[in-house]
C-alpha angles and dihedrals in degrees: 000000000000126000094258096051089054096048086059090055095049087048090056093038093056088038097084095036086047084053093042089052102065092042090057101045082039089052096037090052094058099063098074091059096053089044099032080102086075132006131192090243095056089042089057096044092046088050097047088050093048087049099044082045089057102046091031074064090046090056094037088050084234099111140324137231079254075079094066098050116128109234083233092045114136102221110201112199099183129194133046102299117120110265090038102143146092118291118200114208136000098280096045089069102032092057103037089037121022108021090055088041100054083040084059090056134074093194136045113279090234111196124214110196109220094188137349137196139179132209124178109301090350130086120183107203111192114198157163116227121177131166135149119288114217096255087061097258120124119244125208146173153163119223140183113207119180109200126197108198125183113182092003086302128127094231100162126014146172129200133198127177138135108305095193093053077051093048103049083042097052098041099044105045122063124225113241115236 
């Protein structure tokens, strides 16, 4: 085999890939135009803002993320405490979790965020939240939640916290009617 002869080979060999280059720029480049409406970047800072305005209400005691839940929304609470389970649908959760638990307390429940991120379609708020139970003890706790929104709605979340502070709290303090 000559020099020549394998230059020729190389030349075919690299053809198909030369032709393949440009198709796939050209189809890669075409992406952003067809997503430009709404880029990853813009949905994660949309969803950050919707989330910091919820909980910047809870604090305020002008409103609360419970707000943005979607009436469909699946709400996790993982690990061992009481009411750990999947609730399906907004009120699900608001009347065997929130409701009896605001009804526990004799003070707002006021959160602190600690940190808070946003992916995609999902934002993961941690944060520190206390109040005043009804039998005069603090309550405290520290809790993870990781929220998936579509269209400023809580449409997913889980939630992790400590489950013996929830517990003692739960169990000690009884609901008003």
């Amino acid at each position: 085999m000559t020099v020549q002869t394998r230059q020729r080979k190389r030349k075919w060999t690299l053809a198909p890939l030369a032709l393949c280059v440009p198709l796939a720029f050209g189809s890669a480049l075409s992406v952003p135009a067809v997503a430009a409406e709404q880029t990853p970047d813009s949905v994660e800072v949309r969803n950050r803002a919707t989330v910091t305005k919820g909980f910047e209400a809870w604090r305020d005691g002008t409103g609360s993320p419970y707000d943005l839940l979607d009436e469909n929304a699946d709400w996790t609470i993982v690990g061992a405490s009481l009411v750990a389970r999947t609730y399906t649908g907004r009120e699900d959760f608001l009347s065997n979790v929130i409701r009896p638990f605001g009804a526990r307390m004799a003070s707002r429940f006021v959160p602190e965020i600690r940190n808070l991120y946003a992916d995609g379609d999902t934002v993961i708020v941690h944060f520190d939240a206390e109040g005043t139970a009804r039998d005069g003890q603090p309550y405290r706790n520290s809790y993870a939640w990781f929220l998936t929104l579509r269209n400023d709605r809580i449409i997913k979340a889980t939630a992790f916290f400590d489950s013996i502070a929830f517990n003692d709290f739960w169990q000690r303090v009884t609901p008003t009617q």
